[in-house]
C-alpha positions in Angstrom: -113.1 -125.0 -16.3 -111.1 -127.8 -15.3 -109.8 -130.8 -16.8 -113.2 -132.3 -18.4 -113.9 -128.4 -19.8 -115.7 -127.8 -22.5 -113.0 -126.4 -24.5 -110.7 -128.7 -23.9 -113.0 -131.7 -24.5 -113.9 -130.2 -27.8 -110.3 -129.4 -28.7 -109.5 -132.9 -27.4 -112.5 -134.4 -29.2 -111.3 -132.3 -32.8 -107.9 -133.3 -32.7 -109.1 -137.1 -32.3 -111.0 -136.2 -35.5 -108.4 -135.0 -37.5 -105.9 -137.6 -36.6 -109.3 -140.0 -37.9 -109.7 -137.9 -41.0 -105.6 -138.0 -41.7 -105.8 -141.6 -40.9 -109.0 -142.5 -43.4 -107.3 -140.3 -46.4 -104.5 -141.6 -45.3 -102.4 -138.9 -45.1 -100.7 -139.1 -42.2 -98.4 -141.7 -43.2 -97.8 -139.9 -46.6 -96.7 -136.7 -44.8 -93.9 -138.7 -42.8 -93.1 -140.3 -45.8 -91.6 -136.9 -48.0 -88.7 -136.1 -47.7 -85.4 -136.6 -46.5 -84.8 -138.7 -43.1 -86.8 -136.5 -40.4 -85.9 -137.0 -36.6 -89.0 -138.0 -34.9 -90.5 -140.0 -38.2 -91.8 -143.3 -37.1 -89.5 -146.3 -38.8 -92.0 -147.8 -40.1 -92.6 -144.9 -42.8 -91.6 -145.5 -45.9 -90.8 -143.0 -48.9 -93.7 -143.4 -51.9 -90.8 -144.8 -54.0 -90.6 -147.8 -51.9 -94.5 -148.7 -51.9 -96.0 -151.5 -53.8 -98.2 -150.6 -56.5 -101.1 -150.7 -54.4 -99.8 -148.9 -51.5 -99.2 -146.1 -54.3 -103.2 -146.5 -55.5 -104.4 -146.0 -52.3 -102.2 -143.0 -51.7 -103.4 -141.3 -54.7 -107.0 -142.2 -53.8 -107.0 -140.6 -51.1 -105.0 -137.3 -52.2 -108.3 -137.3 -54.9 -110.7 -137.4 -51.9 -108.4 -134.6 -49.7 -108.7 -132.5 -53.3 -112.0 -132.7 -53.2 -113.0 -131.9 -49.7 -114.2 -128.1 -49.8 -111.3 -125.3 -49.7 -112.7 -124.3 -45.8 -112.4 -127.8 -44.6 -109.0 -128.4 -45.8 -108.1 -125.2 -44.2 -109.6 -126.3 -41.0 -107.7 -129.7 -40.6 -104.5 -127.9 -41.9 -105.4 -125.4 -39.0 -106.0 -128.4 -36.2 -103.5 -130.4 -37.5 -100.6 -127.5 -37.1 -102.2 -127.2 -33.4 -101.6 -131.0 -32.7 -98.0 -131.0 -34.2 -96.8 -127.7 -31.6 -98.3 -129.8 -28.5 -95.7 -131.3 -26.5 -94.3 -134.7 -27.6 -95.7 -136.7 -24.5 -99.4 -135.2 -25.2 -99.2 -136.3 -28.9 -98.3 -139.6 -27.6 -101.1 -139.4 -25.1 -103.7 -138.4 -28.2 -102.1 -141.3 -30.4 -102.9 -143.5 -28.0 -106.6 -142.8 -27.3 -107.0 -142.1 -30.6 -105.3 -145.7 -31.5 -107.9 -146.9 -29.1 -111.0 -145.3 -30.2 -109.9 -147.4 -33.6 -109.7 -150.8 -31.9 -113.3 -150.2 -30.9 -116.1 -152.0 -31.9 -118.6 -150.1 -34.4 -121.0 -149.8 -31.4 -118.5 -148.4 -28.8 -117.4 -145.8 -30.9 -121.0 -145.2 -31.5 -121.7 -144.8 -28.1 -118.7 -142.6 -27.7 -119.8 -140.2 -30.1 -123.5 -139.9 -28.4 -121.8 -139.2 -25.4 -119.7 -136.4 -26.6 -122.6 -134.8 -28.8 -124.5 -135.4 -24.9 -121.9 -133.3 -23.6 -121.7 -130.4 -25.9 -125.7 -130.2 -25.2 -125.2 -130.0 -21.5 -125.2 -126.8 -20.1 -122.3 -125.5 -17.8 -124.0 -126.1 -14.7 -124.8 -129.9 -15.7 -121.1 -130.6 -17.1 -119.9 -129.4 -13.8 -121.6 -131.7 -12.0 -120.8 -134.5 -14.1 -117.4 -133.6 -13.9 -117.6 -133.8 -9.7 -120.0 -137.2 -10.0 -116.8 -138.5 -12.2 -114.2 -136.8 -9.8 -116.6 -138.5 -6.7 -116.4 -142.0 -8.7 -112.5 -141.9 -9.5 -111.9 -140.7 -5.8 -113.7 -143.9 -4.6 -112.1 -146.3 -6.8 -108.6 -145.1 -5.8 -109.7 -145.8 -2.1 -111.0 -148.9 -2.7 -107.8 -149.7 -4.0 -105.6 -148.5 -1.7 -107.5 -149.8 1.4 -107.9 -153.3 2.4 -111.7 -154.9 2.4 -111.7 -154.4 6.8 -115.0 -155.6 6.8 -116.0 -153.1 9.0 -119.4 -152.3 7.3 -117.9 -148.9 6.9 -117.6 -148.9 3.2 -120.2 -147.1 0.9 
């Protein structure tokens, strides 16, 4: 289906969502933080015995809220998160990132982010096909115009 497919954009879209519901329980850090020294743990995880106090609350707080998210939800994110952890390093990395950048957003661009992925799961195949060529059209365009010289030529569309 291409690299904009359906699938994929969901799968992209639900990984971006579980790294957002880790995040807001804050669990993600916490799950780098047990343990023994783990290759690949980011140095700025610390073990819960070196936390302040309220680093500790908040921890606990949201261990309370992950407890009380329904049994079939928890499996769910368990499930997507194991899927995110066996992808290769470079397209965590590539997830982090957008996923770090759909946080820097204001409230209203993520807003509008989210209207346009619910638009796109209502689209039909036919219609996300050809907003996937418009966007392939528009990219091609933009690379052009980059890598040609304004001639002046009245030739440009």
């Amino acid at each position: 289906m291409g690299r904009f497919g359906g699938r994929a954009l969901a799968a992209r879209v639900g990984t971006l969502l579980v790294l957002w519901a880790l995040a807001t329980l804050g669990l993600a850090d916490v799950a780098w933080s047990q343990g023994p020294a783990v290759e690949g743990r980011p140095p700025e995880a610390k073990r819960f015995t070196e936390l302040s106090p309220e680093e500790k609350r908040q921890i606990i707080e949201d261990f309370q809220r992950w407890s009380e998210l329904p049994e079939s939800r928890r499996r769910e994110l368990q499930r997507l998160y194991d899927r995110f952890q066996q992808l290769a390093p470079e397209r965590r990395e590539r997830i982090i990132e957008r996923f770090r950048q759909f946080q820097a957003m204001s409230p209203e661009e993520r807003e509008r982010v989210m209207q346009n992925y619910q638009r796109w799961q209502q689209m039909t195949d036919e219609e996300r096909e050809r907003a996937r060529e418009r966007f392939r059209q528009r990219r091609e365009q933009l690379e052009r115009a980059r890598g040609e010289p304004d001639t002046g030529t009245g030739d440009e569309r």
